[in-house]
PAFI-963788 format. One record per residue: residue in one letter; x, y, z of N, C-alpha, C in turn. Coordinates in pm, whole numbers, plus 50000, padded with zeros to 5 digits. Atoms other than C-alpha are relative to their C-alpha. Example, Ala and Ser with C-alpha at 12.3 -4.5 7.8 and 13.67 -1.06 7.14 Angstrom:
A500894988150000512304955050780500905012050000S499184988149994513674989450714499235010950073
***
This chain:
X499674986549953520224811651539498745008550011X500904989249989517884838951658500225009249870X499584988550103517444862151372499735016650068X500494982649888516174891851638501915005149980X498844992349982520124891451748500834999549888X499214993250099521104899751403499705011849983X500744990950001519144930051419501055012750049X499344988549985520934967351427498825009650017X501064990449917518304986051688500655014849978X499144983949965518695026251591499445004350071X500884992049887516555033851887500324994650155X499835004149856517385031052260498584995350061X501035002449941515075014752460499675007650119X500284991749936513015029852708499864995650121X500245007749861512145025153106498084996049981X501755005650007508295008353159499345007350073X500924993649869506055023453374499914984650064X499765010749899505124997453644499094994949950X500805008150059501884983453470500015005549858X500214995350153502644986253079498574986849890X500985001750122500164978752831500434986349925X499075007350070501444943352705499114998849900X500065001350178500914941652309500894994349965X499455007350094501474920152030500095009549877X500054995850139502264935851702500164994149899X500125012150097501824911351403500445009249848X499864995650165503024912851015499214990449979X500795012250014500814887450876500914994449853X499255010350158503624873850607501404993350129X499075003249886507244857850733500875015450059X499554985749950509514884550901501025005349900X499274992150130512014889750588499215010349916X500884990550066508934906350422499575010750107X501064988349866507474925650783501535010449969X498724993949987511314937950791500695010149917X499604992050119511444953550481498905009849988X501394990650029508174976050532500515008750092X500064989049906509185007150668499225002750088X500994998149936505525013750785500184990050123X500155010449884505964982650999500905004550132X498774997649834509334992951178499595014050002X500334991049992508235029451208498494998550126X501545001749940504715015951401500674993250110X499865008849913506434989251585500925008450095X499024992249918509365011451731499195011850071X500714989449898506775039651858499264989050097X500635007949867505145009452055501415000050079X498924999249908508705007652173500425009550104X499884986149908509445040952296498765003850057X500464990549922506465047452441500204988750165X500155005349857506605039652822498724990650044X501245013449921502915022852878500114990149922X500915008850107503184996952575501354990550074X499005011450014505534967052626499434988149905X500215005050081505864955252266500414987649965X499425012950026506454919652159499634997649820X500095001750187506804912651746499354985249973X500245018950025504994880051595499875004549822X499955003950130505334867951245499554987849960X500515006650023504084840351047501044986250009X498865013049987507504817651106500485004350097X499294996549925508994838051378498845007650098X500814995349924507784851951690501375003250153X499105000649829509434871552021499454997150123X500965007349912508514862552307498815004850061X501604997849940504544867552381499385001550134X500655002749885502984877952674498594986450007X500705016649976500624846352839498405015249959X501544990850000497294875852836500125015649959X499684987750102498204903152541498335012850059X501614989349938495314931652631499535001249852X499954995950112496324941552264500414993849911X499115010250075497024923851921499895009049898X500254989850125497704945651598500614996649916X499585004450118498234939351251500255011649917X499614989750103499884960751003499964991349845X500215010950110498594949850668499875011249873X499334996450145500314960950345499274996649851X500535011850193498554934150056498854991950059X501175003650002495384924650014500094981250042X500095016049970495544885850005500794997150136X499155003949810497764885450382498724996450083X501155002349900494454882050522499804985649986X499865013649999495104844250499500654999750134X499405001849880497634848450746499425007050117X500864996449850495554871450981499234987250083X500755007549942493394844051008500914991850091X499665011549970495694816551073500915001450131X499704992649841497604841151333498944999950110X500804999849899494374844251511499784988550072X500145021649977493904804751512501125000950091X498535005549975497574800251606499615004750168X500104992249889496764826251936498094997650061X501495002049929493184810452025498995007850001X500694994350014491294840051917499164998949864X500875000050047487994838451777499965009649845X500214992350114487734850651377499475014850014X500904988649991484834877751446500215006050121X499764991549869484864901851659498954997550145X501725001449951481124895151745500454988950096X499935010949943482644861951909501085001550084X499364991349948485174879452124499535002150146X500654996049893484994879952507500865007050095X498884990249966486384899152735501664995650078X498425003949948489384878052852500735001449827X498944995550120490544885952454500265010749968X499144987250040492934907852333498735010249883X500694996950126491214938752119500895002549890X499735000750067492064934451798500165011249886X500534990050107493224962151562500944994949843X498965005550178494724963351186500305018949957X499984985750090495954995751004500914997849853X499435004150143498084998650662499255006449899X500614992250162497405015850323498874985349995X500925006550050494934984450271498585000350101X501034997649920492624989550562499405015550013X500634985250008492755027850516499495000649871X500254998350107491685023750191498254994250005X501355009349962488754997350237500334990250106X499955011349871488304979050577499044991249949X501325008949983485064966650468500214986350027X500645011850023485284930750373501004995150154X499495004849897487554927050673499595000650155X500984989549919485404944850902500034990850122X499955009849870484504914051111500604992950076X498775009449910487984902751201500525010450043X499444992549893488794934251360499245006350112X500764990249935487574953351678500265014550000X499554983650001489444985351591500805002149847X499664995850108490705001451269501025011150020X499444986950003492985028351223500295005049873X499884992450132492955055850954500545004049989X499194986950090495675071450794501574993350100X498834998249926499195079150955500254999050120X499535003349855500915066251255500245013250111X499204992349912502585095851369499775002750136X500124991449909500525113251583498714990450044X501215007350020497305084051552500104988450114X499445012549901499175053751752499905006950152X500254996349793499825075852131498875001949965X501384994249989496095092752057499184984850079X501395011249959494495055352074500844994250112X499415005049882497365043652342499345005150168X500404989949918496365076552545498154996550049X501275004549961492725067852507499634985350049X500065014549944492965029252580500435005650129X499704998349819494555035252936499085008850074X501374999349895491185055853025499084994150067X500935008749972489275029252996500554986749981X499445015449950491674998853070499464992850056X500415009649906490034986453319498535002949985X501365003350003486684986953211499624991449860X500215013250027484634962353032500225002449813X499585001450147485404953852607498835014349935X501214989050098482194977652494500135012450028X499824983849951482825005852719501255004149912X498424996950107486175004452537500205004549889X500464995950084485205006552220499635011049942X500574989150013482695029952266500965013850006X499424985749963485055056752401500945000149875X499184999550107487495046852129499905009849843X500555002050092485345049851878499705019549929X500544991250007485015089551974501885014949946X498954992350038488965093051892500115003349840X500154999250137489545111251505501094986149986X499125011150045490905082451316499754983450052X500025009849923489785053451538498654991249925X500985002650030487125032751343499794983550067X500275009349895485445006651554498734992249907X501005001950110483034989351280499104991150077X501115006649965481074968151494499145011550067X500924989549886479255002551625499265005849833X500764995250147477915008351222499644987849948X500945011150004475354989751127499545005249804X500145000450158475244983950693498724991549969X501045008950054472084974050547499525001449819X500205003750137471254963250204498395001349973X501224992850042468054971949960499864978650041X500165012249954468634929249942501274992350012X498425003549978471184905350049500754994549874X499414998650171472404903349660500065012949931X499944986550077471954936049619500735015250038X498304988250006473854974949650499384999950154X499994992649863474034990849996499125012050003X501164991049979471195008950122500155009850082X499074990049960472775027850410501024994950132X498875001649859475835025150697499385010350084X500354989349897475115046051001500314992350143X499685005449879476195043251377498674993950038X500985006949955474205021451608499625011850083X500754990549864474185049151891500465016649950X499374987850090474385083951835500475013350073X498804996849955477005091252025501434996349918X499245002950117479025074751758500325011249890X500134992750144480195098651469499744992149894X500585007150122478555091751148501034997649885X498995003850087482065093550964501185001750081X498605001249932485525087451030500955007549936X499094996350100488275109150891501244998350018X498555002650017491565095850792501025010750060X498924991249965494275111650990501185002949881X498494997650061497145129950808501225006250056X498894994049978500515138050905500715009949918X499564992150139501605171950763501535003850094X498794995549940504655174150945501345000149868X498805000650088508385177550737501214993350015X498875007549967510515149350925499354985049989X500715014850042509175115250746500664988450082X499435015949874510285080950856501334998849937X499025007050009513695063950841499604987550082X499645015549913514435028750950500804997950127X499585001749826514635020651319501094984850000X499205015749969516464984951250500624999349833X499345000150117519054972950992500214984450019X500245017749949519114931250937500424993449877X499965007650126521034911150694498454990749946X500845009949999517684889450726498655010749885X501134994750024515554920550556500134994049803X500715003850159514154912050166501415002749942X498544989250037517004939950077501014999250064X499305000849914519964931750268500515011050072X499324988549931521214956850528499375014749956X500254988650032519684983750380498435006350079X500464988649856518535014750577499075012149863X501224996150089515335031150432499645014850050X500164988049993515005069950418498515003249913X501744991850062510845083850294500885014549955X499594985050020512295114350080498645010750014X501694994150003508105119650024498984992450006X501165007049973504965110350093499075006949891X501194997650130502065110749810500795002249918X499624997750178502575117649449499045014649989X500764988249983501415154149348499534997749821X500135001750148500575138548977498684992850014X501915001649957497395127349125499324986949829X500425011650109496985094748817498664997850052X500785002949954493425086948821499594985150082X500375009549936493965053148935500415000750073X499445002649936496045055049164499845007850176X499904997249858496005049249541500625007550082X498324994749951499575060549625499655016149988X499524984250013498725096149514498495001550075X501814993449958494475101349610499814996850154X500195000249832494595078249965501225010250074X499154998349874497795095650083500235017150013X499654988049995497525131650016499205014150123X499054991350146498525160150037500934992949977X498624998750005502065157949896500825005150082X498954997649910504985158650151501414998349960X498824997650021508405166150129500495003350113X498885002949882511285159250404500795013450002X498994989749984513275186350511501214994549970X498715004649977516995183750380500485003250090X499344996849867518295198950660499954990450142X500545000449892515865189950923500204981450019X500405011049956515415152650820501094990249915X499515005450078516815139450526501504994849993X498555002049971520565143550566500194997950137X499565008749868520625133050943499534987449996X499865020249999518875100150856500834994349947X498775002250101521335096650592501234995150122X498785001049939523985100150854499564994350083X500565014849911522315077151098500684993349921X499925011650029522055052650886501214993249908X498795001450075525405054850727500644991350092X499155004949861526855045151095499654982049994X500335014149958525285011951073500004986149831X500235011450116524904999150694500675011249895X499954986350143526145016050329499314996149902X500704995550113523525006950128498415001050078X501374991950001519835033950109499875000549927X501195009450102517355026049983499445018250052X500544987649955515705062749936498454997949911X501345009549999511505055149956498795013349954X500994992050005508505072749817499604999549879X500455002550076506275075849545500435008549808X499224989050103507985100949338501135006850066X499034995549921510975107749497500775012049941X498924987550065513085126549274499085013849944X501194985749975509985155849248500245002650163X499714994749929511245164249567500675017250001X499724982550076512095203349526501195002150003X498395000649996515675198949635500724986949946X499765015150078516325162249462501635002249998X498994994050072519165178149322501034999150113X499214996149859520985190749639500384987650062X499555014349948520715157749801500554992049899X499155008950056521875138049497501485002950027X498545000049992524985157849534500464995150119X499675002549864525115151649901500844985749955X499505012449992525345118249834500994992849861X498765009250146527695117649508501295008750082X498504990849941530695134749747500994986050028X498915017349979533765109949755499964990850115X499615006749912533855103050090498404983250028X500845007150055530685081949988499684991949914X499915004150128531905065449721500194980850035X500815016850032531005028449878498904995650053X501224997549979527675037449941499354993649891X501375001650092524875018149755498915003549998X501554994250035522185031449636498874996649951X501075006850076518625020649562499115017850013X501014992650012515805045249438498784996849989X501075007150088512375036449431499285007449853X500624990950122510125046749102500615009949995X500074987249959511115077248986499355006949845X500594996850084509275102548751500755000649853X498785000250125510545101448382500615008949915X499444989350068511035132848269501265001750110X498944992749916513275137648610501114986749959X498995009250061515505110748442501485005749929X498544989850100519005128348369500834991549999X498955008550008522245116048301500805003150110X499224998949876523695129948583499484992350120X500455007949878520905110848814500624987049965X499555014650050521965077448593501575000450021X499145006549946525495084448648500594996950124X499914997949908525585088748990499364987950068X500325011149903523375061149085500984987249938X498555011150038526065039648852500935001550068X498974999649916528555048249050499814994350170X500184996749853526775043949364499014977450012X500035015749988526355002949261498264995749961X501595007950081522785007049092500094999649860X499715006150122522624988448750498575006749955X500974999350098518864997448656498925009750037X500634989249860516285024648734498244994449911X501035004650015512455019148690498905014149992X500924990149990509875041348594498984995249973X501234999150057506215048348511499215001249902X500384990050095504665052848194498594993249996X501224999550029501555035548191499424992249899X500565002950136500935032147839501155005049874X498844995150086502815035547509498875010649949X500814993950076499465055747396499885018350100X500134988249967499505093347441498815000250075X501894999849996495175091347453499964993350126X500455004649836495505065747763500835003250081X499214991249877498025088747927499015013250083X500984987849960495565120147894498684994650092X501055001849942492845099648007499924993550179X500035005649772494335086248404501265012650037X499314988249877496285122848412501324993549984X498575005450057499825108948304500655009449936X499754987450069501585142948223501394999049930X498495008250100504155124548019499654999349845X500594998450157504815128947645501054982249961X498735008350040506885098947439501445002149973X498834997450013509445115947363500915003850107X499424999649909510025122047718500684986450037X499215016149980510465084347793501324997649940X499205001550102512835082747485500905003850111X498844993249948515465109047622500014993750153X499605004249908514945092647956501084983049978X499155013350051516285058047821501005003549982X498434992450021518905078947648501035002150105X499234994449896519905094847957500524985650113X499755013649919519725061848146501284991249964X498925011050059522375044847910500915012249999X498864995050028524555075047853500865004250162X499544995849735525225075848317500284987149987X499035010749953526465044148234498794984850082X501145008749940522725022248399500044989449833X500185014450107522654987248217498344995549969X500995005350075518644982948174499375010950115X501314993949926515595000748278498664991649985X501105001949969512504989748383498525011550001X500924996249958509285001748312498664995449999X501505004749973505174998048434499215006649913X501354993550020502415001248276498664990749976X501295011150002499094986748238498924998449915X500965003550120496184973648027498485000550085X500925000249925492624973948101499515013150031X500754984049913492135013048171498935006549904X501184997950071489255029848070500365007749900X499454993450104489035038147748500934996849857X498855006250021491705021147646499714987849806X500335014450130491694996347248500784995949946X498595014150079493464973747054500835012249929X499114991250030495485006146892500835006250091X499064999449859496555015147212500864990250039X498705010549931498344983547296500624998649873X498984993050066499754990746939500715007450039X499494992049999501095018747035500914997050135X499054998849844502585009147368501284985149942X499415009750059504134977147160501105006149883X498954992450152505725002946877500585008250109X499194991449914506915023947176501514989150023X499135002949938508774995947323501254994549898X499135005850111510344985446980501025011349979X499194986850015511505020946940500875006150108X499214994249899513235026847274501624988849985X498785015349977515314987747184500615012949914X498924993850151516615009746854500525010550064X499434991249970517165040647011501194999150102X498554999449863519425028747325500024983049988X499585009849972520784998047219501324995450090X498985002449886522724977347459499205000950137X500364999349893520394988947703498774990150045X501015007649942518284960147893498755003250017X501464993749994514314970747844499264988550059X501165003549968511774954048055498835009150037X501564993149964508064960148082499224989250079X501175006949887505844951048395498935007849959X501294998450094502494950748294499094994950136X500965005749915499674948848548498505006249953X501444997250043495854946748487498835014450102X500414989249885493804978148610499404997150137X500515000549886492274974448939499265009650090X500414991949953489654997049060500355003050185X500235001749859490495011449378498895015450114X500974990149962488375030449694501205011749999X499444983049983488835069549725501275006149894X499534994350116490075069949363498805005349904X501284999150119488145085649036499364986949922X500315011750089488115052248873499184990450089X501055007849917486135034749224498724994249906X501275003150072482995034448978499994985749926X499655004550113484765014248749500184982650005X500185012149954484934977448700501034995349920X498835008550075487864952348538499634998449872X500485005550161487374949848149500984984250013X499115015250026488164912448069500705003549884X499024994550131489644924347742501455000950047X498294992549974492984932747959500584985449992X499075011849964493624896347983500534994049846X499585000250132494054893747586501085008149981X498854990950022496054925247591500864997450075X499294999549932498394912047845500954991549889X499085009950106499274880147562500565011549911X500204995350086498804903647309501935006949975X498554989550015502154927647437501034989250042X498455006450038504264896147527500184991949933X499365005950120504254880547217500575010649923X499364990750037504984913247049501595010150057X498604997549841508094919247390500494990349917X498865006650013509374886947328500414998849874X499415003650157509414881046957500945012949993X498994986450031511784917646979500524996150113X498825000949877513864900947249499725011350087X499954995849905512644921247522499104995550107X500745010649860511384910547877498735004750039X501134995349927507914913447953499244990850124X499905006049884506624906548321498465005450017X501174998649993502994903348324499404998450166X501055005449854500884904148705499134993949934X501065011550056498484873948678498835013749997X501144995250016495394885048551498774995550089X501015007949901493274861948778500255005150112X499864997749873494784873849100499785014949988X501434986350031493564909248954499295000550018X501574998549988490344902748978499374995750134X500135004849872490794886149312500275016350086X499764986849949492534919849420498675009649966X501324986849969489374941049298499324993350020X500785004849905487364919649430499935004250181X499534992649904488674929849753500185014050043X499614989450047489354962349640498955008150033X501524996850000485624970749606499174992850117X501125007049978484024944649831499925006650126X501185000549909481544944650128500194992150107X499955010549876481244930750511499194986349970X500235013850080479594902950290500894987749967X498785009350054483094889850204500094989850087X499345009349915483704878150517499914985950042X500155011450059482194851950469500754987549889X499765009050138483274840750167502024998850042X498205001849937487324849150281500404990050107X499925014649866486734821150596500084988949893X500115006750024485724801450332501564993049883X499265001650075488414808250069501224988150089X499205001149919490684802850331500354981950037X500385013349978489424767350423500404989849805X499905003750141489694759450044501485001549933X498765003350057493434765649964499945015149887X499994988950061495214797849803500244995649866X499765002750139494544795149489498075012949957X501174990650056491814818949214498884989950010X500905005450043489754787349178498924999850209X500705001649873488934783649552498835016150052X501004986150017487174821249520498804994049962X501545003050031484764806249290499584993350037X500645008949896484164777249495499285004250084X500354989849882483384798349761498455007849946X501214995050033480984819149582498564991649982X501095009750039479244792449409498954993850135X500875007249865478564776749784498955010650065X500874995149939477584809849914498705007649935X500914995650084475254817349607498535000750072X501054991149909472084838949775500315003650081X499924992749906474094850150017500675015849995X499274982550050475664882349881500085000149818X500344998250187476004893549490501154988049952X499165010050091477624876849225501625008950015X498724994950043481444876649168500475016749889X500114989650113480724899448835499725016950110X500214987049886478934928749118501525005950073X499284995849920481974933249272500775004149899X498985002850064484764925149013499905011849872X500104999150124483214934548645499435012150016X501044987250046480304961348687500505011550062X499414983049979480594998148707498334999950042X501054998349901478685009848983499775019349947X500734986949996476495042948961500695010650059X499374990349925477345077149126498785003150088X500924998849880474145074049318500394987050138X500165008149843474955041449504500905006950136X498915003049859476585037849881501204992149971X498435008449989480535028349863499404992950123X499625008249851481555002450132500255007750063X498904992549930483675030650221499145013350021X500904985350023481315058050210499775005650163X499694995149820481675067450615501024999350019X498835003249934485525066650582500405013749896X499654994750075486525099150437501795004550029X498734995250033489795113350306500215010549982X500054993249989491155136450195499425011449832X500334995450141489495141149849498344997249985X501395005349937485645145249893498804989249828X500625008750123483515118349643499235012449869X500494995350079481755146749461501405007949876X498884994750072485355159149351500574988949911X499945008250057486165125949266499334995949855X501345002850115483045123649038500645009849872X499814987450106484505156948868501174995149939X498885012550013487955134448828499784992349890X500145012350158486375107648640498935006649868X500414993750114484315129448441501225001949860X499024990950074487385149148323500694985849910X499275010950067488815114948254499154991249861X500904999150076486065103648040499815006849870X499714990550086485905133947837501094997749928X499105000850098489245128947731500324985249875X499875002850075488315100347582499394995349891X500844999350103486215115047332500725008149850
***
């Protein structure tokens, strides 16, 4: 069976113009995972509606049907390690890895996604175009500017591209090193007609995304995906979700919120309501009731994260009723000291009464994250996050407690960028699930090795690219990294440079020509503050 014609299109299609733009748009995983990324159907459906693009979908098992000479090929890339499948997409479609090797009967190649707006670098040389930030208004801008220069040759293309905000074209910046093992000396355009930085587009508008398609085939079955907000206004020092995506946004109930709702009621009954802190929405409230009114009462409900003080019993009984068993929060740490120190404006006793509240609405287990490894951080601390979790079993028994546990991970255009992986986190990861399981509760550790692969990535350099052809050739696995290195030893730094060390506040980021919306010297004032607290 086709899995396309299981698909519930909420968008009419449009008429073509007489020469449209034919594009590919790629997920680089299979399509049960592309299907479940809002960002994806939100990007892919504006190629739909607009009149010059005629879009075609490809996936890593599935594919619609392809034009024979794409102009355009674009990747929307979510997770760091998918860049396996970019490659093997490019292979699959006869196009050349690098861009540098690229002629003009090939498609130009772009990528966008929270992982390329964050750091393109090490990917740098498998794209010819980048895009920063938000679709909204970013996708027609570079459509509008491609059809100036359609018909002229791959460089002229570029070039003009290169002059839209948001459009980063990296083969026109030229990175040079003090040595090729050593930091970054400086980035700068080749011509200087080029801008010397790029700034991340933002969308400050008040009507976020909903889901254009509904598909028994998605991760989540049938379920229709409402953005209540965009960013986190709790600004954690590690974290991406709140520093790459801000400001903080909030959906109009009026304007946005309750008509996607009612869209997407017409076609599926269980929403999934999406964002990084959802229930800090200023009206939370209002809409929960919306959606606890009877005539709604076989509506399922999913929430993602939500903050833990906004944990009531009225949100827990309402999403019990509404066919959700468990809700998931944030805390971080069981230690007050490594809350103050990444900005975590949570006390313990808030968690507590949230558990409370969680079991007395009738929710059968909660889930919560937190992590090891942050700066600062010592063996009394993962006491304390180990006596937390003993004390929440006693206080709300009956109620199912797991803890996901992931190792820190420095990322760009956060305070913690400087910062490097303590190996110590991979002790403290045993450390809390022998102390989980021996108290019968579930602890769900992220590998620690594929941590270090992720900040490796996280942090690295148009150096990688190298070494990622090679991984690639070598089989997914952590050991094929060091293979890799070992072979390309003198050709870029050691594993430790990237992964382990804490870099200066004088060097050059990778990223240091890609700004946001939080400028590095503020950042600096960030990790100070964070620091300080833990003196």
């Amino acid at each position: 069976m086709n899995i396309f014609t299981e698909e519930k299109q909420l968008f009419s299609p449009v008429s073509k113009n007489t020469n449209p733009i034919p594009l590919i748009f790629a997920f680089p995983n299979e399509y049960t995972i592309a299907i479940s990324s809002l960002g994806y159907q939100i990007v892919w459906s504006t190629f739909a509606l607009n009149p010059d693009v005629e879009v075609s979908r490809l996936f890593t098992d599935i594919a619609e049907s392809l034009p024979r000479n794409p102009e355009i090929l674009g990747f929307s890339v979510s997770w760091e390690l998918d860049y396996i499948n970019i490659l093997n997409l490019l292979e699959s479609l006869q196009i050349p890895f690098r861009s540098r090797d690229r002629e003009e009967h090939h498609p130009l190649v772009f990528g966008g996604g929270s992982v390329l707006t964050a750091n393109p670098e090490p990917f740098a040389d498998f794209f010819d175009i980048i895009l920063l930030g938000d679709g909204e208004e970013l996708l027609d801008r570079f459509i509008s500017a491609y059809q100036k220069v359609r018909q002229s040759d791959r460089q002229t293309q570029l070039k003009h591209l290169a002059t839209i905000p948001g459009i980063y074209i990296p083969s026109l910046y030229e990175v040079c090193y003090r040595d090729i093992e050593g930091e970054i000396e400086s980035i700068s355009p080749v011509d200087t007609d080029i801008p010397k930085t790029i700034q991340k587009q933002t969308y400050r508008g008040n009507t976020l995304a909903a889901s254009t398609v509904v598909t028994p085939r998605a991760a989540w079955e049938n379920i229709y995906m409402v953005e209540v907000v965009r960013s986190c206004p709790e600004m954690c020092r590690f974290c991406l979700a709140s520093y790459l995506t801000l400001p903080f946004r909030t959906a109009s109930i009026e304007g946005s919120l309750i008509p996607a709702i009612e869209r997407g009621l017409k076609v599926s009954d269980r929403i999934g309501l999406l964002g990084a802190s959802v229930t800090q929405h200023p009206e939370f409230d209002r809409l929960l009731d919306y959606i606890a009114q009877p005539q709604y009462d076989n509506v399922r409900l999913s929430i993602a994260s939500v903050r833990t003080n906004t944990v009531t019993e009225k949100l827990a009984r309402i999403l019990s009723q509404r066919d959700t068993r468990s809700l998931t929060i944030a805390v971080e740490s069981g230690s007050e000291k490594v809350r103050r120190i990444v900005n975590k404006k949570l006390q313990n006793d808030e968690i507590m009464q949230a558990a409370i509240n969680a079991k007395a609405g009738g929710l059968k287990a909660m889930k919560l994250y937190g992590m090891v490894g942050i700066p600062g951080e010592d063996e009394a601390d993962m006491e304390e996050t180990a006596q937390m979790m003993k004390t929440l079993k006693k206080t709300t028994p009956g109620l199912r407690l797991t803890l996901g546990c992931s190792t820190f991970v420095p990322k760009a255009h956060t305070p913690f960028q400087w910062l490097g992986v303590k190996p110590k986190a991979q002790k403290r990861l045993k450390y809390l699930q022998k102390q989980l399981k021996s108290n019968g509760m579930e602890f769900r550790p992220e590998s620690y090795n594929w941590s270090l692969i992720q900040a490796l990535i996280s942090r690295g350099d148009r150096r990688l690219a190298s070494l990622l052809e090679l991984t690639r050739n070598y089989g997914d696995s952590v050991g094929s990294y060091k293979r890799a290195f070992k072979e390309l030893r003198g050709k870029l730094p050691p594993f430790s440079y990237y992964v382990h060390q804490d870099w200066t506040s004088e060097q050059v980021l990778p990223w240091q020509h890609l700004q946001t919306a939080i400028s590095p010297s503020l950042l600096l004032k960030h990790l100070q503050e964070a620091l300080d607290r833990d003196r």
